[in-house]
Structures are given as C-alpha cells and as structure tokens.
PDB file of N, CA, C and O in Angstrom:
ATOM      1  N   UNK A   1       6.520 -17.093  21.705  1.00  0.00           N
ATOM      2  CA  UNK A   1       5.637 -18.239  21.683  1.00  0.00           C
ATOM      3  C   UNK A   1       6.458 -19.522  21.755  1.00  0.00           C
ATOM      4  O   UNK A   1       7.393 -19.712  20.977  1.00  0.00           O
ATOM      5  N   UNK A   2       6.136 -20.325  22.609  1.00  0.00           N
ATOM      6  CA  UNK A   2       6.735 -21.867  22.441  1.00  0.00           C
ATOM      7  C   UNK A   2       6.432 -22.569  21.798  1.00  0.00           C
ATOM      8  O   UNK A   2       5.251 -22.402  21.493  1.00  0.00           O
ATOM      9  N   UNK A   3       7.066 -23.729  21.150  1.00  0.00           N
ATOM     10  CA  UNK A   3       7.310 -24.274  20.173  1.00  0.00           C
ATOM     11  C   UNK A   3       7.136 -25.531  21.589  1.00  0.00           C
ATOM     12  O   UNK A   3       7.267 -25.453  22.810  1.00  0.00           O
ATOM     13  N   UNK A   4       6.749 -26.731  20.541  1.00  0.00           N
ATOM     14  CA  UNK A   4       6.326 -28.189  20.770  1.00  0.00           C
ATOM     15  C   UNK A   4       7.417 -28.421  21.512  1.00  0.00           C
ATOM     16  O   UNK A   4       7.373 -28.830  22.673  1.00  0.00           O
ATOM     17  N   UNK A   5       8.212 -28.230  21.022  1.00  0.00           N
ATOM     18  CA  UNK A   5       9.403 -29.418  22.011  1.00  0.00           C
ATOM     19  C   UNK A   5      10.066 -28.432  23.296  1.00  0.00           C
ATOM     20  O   UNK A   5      10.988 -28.885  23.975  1.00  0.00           O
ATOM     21  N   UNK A   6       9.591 -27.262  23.517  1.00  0.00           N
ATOM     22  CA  UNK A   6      10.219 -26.745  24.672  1.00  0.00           C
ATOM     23  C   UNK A   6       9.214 -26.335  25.677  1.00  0.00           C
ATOM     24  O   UNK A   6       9.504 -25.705  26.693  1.00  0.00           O
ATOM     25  N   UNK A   7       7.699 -26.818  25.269  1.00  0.00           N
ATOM     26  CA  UNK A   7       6.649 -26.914  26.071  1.00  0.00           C
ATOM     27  C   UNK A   7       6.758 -27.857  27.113  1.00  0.00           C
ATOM     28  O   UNK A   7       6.990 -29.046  26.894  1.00  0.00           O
ATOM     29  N   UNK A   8       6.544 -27.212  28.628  1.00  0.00           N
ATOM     30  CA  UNK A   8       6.873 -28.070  29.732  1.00  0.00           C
ATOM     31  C   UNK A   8       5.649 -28.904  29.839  1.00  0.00           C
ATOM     32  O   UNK A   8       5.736 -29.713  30.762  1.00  0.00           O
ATOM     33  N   UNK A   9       4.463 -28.956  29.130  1.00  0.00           N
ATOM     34  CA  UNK A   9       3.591 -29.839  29.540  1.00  0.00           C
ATOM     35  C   UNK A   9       2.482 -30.037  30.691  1.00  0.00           C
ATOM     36  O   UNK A   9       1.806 -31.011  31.022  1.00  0.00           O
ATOM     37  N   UNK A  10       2.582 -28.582  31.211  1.00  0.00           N
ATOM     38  CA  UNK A  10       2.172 -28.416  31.862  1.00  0.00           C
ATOM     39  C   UNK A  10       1.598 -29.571  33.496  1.00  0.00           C
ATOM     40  O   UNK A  10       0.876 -29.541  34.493  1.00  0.00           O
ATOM     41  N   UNK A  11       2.143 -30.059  33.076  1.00  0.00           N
ATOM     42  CA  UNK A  11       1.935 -30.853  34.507  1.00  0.00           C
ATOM     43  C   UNK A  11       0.706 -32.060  34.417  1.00  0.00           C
ATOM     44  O   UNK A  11       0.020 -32.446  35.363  1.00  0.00           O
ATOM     45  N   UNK A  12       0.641 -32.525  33.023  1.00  0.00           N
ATOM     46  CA  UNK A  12      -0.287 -33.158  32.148  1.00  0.00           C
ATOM     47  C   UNK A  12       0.328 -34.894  31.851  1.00  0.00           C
ATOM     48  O   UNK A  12       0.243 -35.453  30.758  1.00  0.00           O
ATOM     49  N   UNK A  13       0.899 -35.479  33.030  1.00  0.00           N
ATOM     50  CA  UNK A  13       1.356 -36.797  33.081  1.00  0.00           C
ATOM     51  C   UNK A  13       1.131 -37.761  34.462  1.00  0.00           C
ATOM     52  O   UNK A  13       0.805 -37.217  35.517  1.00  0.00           O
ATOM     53  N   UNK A  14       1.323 -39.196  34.384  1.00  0.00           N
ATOM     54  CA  UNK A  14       0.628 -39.466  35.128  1.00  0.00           C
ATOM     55  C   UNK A  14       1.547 -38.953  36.910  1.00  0.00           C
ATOM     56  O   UNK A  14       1.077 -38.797  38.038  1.00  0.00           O
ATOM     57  N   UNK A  15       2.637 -38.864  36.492  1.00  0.00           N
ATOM     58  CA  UNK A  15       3.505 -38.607  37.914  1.00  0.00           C
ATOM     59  C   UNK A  15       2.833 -37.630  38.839  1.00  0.00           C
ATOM     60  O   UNK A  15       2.504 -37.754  40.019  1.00  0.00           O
ATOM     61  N   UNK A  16       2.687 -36.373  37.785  1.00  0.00           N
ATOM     62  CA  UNK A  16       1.779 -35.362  38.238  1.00  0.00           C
ATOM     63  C   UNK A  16       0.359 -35.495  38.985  1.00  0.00           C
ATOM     64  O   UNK A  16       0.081 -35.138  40.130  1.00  0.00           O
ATOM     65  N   UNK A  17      -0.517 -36.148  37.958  1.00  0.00           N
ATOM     66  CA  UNK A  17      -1.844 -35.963  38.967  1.00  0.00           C
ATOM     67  C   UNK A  17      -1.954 -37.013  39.784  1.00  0.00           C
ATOM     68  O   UNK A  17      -3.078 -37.207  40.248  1.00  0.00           O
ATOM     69  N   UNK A  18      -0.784 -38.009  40.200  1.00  0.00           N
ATOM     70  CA  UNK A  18      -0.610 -39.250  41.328  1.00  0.00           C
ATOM     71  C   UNK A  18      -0.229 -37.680  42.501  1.00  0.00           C
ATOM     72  O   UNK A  18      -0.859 -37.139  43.410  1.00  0.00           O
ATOM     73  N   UNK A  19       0.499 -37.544  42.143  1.00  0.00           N
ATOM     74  CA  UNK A  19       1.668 -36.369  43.746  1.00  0.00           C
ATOM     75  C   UNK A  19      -0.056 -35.431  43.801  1.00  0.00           C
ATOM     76  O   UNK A  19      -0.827 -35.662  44.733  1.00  0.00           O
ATOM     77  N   UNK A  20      -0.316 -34.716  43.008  1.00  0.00           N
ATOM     78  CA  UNK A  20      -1.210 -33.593  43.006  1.00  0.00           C
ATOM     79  C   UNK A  20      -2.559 -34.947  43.948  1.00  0.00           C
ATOM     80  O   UNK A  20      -2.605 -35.139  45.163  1.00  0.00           O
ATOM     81  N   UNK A  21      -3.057 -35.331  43.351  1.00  0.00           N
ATOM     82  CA  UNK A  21      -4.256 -36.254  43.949  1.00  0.00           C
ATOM     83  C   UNK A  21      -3.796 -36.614  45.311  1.00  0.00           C
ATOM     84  O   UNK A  21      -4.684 -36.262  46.087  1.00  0.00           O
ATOM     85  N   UNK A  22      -2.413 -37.377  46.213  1.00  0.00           N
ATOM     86  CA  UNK A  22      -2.059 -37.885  46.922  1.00  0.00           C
ATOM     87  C   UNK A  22      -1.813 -36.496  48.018  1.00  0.00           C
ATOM     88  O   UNK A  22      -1.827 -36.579  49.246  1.00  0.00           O
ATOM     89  N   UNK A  23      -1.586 -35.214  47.205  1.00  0.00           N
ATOM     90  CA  UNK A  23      -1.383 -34.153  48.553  1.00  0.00           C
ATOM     91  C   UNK A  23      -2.490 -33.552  48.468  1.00  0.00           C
ATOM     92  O   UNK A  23      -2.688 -32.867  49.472  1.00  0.00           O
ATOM     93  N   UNK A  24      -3.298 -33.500  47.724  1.00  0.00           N
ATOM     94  CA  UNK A  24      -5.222 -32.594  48.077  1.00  0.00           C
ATOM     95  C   UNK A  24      -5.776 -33.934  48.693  1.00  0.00           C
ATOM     96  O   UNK A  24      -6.952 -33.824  49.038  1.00  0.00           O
ATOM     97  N   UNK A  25      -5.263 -35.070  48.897  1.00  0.00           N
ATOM     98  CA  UNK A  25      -6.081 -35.915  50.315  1.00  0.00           C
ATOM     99  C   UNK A  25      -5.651 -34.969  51.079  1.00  0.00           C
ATOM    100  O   UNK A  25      -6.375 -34.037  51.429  1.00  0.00           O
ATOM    101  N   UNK A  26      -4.211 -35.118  51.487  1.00  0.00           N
ATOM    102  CA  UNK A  26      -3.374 -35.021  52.421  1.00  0.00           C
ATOM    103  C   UNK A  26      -3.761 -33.845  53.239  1.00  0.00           C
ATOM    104  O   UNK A  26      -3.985 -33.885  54.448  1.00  0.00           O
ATOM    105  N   UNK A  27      -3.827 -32.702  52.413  1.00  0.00           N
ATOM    106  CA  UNK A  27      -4.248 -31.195  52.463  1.00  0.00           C
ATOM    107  C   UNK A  27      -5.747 -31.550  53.273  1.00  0.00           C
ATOM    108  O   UNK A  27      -5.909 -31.257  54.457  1.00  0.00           O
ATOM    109  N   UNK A  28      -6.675 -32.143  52.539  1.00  0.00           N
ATOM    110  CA  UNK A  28      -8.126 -32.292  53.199  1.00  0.00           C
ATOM    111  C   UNK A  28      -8.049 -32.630  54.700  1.00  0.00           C
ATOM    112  O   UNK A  28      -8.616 -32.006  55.597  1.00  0.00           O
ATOM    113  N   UNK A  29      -7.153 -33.864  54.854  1.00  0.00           N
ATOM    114  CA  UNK A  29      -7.107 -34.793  55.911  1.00  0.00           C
ATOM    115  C   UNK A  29      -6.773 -33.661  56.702  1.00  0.00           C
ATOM    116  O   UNK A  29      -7.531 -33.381  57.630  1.00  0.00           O
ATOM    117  N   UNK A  30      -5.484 -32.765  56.435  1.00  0.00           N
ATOM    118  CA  UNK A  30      -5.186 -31.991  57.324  1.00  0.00           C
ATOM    119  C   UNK A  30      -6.148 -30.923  58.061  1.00  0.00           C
ATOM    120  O   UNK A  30      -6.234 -30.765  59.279  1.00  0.00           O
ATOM    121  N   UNK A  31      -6.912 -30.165  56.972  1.00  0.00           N
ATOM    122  CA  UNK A  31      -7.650 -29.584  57.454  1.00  0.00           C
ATOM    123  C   UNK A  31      -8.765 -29.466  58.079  1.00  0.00           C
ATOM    124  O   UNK A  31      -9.174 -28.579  58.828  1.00  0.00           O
ATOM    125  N   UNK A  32      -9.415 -30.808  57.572  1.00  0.00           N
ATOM    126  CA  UNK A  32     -10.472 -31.159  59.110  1.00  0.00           C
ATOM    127  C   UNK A  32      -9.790 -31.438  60.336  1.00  0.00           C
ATOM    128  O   UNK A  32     -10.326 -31.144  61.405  1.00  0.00           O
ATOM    129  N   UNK A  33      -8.103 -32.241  60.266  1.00  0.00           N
ATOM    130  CA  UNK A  33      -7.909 -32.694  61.739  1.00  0.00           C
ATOM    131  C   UNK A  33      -7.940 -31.223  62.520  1.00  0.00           C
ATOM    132  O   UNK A  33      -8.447 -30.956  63.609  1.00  0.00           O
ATOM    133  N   UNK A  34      -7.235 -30.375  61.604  1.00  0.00           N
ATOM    134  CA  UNK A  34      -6.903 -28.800  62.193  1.00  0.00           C
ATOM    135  C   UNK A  34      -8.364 -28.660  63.132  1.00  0.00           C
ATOM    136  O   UNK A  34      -8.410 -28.560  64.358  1.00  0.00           O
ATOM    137  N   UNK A  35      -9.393 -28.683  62.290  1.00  0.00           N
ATOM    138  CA  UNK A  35     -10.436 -27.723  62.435  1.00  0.00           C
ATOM    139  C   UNK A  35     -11.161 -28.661  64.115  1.00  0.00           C
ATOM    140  O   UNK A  35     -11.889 -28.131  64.954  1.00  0.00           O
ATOM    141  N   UNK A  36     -10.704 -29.936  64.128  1.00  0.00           N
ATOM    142  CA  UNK A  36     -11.159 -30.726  65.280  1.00  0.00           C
ATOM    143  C   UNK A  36      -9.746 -30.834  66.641  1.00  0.00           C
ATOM    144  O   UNK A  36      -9.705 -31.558  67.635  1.00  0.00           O
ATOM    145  N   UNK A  37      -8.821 -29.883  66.182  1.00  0.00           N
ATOM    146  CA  UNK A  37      -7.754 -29.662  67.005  1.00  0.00           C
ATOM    147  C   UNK A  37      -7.207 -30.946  67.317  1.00  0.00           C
ATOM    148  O   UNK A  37      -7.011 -31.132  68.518  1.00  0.00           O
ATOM    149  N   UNK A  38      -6.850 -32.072  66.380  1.00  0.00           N
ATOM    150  CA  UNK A  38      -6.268 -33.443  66.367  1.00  0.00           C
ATOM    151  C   UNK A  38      -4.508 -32.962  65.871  1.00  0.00           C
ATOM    152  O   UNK A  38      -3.866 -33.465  64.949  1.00  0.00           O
ATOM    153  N   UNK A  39      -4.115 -32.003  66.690  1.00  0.00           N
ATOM    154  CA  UNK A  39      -2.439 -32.393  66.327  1.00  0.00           C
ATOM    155  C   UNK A  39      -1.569 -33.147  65.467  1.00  0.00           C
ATOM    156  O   UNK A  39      -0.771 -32.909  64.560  1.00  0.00           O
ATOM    157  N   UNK A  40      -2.189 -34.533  66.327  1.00  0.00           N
ATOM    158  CA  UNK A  40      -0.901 -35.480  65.969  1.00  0.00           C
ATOM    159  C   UNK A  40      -1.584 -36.025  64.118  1.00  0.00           C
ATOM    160  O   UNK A  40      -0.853 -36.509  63.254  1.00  0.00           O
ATOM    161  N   UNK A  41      -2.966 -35.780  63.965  1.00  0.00           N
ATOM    162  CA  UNK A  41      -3.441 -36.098  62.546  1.00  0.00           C
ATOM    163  C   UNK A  41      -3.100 -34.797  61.498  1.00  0.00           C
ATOM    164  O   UNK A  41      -2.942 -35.064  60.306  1.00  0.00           O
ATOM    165  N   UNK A  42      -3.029 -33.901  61.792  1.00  0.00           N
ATOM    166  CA  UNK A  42      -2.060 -32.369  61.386  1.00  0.00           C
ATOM    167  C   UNK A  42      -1.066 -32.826  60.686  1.00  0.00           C
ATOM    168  O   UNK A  42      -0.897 -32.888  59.468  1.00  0.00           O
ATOM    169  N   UNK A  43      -0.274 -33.212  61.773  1.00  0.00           N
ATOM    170  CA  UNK A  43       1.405 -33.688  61.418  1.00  0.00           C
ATOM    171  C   UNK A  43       1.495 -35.163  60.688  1.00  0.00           C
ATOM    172  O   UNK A  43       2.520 -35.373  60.039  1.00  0.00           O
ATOM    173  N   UNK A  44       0.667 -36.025  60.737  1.00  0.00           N
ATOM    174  CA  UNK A  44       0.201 -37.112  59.973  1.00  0.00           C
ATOM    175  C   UNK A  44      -0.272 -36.612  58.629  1.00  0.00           C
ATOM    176  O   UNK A  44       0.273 -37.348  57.806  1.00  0.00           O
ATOM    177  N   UNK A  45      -0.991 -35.753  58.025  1.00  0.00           N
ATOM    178  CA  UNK A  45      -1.246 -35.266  56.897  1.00  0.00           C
ATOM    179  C   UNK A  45      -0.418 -34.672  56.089  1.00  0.00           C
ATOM    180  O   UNK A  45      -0.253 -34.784  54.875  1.00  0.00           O
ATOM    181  N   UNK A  46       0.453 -33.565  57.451  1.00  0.00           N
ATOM    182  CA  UNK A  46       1.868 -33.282  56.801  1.00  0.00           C
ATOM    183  C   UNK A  46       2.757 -34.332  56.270  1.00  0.00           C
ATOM    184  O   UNK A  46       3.229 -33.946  55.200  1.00  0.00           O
ATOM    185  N   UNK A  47       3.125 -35.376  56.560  1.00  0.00           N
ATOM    186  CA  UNK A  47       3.545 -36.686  55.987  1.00  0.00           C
ATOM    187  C   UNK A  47       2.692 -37.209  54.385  1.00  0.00           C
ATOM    188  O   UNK A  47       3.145 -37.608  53.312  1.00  0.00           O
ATOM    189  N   UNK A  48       1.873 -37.068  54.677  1.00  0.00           N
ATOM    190  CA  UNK A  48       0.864 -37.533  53.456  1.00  0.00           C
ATOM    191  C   UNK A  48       1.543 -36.577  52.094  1.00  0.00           C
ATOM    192  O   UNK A  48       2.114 -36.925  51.060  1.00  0.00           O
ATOM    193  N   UNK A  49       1.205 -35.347  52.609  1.00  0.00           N
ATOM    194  CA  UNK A  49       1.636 -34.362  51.764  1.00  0.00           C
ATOM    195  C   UNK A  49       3.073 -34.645  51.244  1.00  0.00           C
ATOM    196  O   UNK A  49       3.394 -34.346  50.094  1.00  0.00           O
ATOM    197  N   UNK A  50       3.922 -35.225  52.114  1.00  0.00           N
ATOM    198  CA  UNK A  50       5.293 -35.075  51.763  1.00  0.00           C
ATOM    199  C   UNK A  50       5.413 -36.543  50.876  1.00  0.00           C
ATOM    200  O   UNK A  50       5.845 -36.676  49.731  1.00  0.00           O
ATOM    201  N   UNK A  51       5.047 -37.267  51.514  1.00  0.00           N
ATOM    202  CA  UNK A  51       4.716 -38.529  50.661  1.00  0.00           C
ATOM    203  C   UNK A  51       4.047 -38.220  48.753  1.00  0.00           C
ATOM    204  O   UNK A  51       4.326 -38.857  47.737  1.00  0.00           O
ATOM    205  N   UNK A  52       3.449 -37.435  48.869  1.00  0.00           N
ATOM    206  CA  UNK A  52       2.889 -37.472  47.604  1.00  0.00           C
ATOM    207  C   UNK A  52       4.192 -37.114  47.058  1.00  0.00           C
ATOM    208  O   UNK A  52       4.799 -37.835  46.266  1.00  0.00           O
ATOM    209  N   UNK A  53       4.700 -35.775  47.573  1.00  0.00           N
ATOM    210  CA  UNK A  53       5.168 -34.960  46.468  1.00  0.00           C
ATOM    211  C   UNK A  53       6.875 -36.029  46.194  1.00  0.00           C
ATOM    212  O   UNK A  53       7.591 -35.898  45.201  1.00  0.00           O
ATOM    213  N   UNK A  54       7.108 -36.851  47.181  1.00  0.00           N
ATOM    214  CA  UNK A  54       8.558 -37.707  46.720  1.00  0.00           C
ATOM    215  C   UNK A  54       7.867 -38.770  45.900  1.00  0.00           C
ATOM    216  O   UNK A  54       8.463 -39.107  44.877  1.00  0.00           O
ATOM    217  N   UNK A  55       6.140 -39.650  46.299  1.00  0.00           N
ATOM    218  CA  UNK A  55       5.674 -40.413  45.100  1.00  0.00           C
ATOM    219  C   UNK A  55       6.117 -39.885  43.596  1.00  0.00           C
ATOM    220  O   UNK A  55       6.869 -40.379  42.756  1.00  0.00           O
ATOM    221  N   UNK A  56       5.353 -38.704  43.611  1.00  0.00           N
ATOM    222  CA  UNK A  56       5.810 -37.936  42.019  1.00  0.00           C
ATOM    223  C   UNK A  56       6.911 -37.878  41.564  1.00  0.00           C
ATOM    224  O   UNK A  56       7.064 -38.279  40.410  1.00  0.00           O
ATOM    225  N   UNK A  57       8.165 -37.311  42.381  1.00  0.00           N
ATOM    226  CA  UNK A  57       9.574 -37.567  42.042  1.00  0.00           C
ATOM    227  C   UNK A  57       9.884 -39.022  41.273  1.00  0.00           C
ATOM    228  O   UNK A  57      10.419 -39.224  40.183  1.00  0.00           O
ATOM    229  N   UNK A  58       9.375 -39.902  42.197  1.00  0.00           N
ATOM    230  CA  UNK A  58      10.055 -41.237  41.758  1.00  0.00           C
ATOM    231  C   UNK A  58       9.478 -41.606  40.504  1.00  0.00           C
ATOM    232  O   UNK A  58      10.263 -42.081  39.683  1.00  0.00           O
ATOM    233  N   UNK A  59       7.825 -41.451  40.053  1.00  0.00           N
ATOM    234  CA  UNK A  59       7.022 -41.723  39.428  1.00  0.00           C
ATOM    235  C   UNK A  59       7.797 -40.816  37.789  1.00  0.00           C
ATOM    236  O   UNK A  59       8.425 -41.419  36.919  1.00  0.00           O
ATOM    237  N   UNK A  60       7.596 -39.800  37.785  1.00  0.00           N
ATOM    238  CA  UNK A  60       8.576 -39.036  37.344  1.00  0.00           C
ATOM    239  C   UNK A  60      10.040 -39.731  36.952  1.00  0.00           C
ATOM    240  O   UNK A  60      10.302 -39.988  35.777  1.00  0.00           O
ATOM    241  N   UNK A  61      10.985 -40.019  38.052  1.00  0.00           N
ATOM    242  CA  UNK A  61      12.164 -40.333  37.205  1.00  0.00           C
ATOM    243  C   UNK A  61      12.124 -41.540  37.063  1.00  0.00           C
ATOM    244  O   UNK A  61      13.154 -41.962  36.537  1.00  0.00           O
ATOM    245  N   UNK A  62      11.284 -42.412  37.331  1.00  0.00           N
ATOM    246  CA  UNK A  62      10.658 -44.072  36.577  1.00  0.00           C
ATOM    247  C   UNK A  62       9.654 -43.643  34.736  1.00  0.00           C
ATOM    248  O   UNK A  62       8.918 -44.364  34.063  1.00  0.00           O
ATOM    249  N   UNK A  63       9.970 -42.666  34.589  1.00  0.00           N
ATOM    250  CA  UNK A  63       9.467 -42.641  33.060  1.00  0.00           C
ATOM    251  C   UNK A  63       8.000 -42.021  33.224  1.00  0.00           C
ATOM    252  O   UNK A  63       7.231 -42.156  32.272  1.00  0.00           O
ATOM    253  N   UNK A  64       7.614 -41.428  34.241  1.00  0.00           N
ATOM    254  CA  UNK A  64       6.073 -41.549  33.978  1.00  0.00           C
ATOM    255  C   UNK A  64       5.984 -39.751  34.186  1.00  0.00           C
ATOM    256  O   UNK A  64       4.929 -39.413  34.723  1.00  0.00           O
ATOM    257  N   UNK A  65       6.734 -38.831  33.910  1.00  0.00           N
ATOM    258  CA  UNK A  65       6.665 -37.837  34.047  1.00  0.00           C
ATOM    259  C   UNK A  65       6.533 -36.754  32.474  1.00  0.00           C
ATOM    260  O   UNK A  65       6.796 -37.352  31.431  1.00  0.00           O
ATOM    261  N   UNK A  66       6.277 -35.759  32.392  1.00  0.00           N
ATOM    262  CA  UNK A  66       6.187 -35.018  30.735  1.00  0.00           C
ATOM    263  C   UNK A  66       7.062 -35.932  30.075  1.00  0.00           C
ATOM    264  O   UNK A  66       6.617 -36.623  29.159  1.00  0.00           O
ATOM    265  N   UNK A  67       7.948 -35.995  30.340  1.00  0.00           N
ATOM    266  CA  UNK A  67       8.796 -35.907  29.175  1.00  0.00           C
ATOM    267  C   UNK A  67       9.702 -37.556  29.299  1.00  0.00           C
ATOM    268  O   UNK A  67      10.786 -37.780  28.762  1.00  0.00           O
ATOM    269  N   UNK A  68       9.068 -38.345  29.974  1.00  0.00           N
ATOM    270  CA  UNK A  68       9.500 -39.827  30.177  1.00  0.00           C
ATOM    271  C   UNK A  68       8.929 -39.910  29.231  1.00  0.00           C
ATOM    272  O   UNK A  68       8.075 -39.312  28.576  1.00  0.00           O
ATOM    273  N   UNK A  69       9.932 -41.360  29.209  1.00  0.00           N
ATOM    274  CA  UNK A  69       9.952 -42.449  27.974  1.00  0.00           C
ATOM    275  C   UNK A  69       7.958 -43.066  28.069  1.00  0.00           C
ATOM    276  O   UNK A  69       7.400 -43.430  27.034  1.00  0.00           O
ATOM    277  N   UNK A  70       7.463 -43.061  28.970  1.00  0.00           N
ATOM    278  CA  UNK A  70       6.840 -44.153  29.247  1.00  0.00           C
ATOM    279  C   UNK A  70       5.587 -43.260  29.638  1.00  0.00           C
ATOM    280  O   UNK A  70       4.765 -43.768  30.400  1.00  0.00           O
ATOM    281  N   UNK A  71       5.353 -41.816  29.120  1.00  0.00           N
ATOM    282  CA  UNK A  71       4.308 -41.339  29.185  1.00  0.00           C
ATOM    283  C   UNK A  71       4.058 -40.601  27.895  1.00  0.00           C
ATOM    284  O   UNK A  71       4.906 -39.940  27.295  1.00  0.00           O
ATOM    285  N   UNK A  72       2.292 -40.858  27.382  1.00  0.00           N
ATOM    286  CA  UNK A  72       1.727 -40.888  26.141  1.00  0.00           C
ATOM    287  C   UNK A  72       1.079 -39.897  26.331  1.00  0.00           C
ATOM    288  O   UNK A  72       0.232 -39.934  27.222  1.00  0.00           O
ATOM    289  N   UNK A  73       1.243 -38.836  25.651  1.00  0.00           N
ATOM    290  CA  UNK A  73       0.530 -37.236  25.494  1.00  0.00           C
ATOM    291  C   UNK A  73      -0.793 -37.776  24.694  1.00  0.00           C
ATOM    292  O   UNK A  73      -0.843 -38.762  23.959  1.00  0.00           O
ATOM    293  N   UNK A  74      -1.769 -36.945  25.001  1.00  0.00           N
ATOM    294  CA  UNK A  74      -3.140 -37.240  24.798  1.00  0.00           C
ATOM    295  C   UNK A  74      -3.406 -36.165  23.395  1.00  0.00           C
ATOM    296  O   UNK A  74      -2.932 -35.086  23.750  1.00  0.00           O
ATOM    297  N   UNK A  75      -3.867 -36.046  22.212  1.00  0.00           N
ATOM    298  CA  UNK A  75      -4.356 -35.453  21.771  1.00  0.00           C
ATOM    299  C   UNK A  75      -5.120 -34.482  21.799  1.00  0.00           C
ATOM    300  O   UNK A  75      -6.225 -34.745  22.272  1.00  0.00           O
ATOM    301  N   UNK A  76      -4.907 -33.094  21.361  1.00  0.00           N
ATOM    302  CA  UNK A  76      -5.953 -32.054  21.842  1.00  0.00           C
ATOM    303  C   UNK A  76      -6.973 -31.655  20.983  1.00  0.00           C
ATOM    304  O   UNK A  76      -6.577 -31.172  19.922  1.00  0.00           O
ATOM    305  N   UNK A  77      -8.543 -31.743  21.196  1.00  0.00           N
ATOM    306  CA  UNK A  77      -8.952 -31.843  19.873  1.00  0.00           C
ATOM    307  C   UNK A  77      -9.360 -30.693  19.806  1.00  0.00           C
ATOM    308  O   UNK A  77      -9.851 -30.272  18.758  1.00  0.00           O
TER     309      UNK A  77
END
C-alpha cells in the first residue's frame, strides 16, 4: 500500500488536465478531419496533440505539476 508522500497523484494537477484537455481537442479535431479525408487538418491536429503534451511539460516544470511548488491538492471528502 502507498503511503502519502510516494503517491504519484495521479495526474490530479493543473499541468495535467491543461496537456489532457489540449490533446482530446486535438484527438477530436483529428478525427473528424480523418473521417472528411482533410489530410493536411490530420497532420494539423497531430501538432495540436504534440503541442498539448510539451504545454504540460512546461506547465509541469513551471510548478504547476503533482508535486510543484505551486500546485494545491484538493481535499478528499
């Protein structure tokens, strides 16, 4: 069983649901362009996607990730 301080947090900060929110556009965008055979909006979504997930990185090592200075765990009631 884990103990408080070696709990990863499951992915419960704001870095996280910025990257996660910014690639399920990305993902959406992609998959209608797919479904209307728009290529070049495909590979444009693929960008989106990649964009999120380096947003989170940075967001993350700017403090806003589990275990940054600068993110406030919510109470579980």
């Amino acid at each position: 069983m884990m103990n408080a301080q070696n709990d990863p947090g499951h992915g419960h900060s704001p870095a996280a649901w910025t990257a996660v929110t910014i690639m399920l556009i990305g993902f959406t965008i992609g998959t209608v362009a797919f479904f209307f055979e728009l290529a070049w909006l495909v590979w444009a979504s693929a960008g989106i996607v990649l964009g999120g997930w380096i947003i989170g990185g940075i967001m993350a090592k700017a403090g806003y990730g589990v275990k940054g200075p600068k993110y406030q765990p919510k109470a579980h009631s």
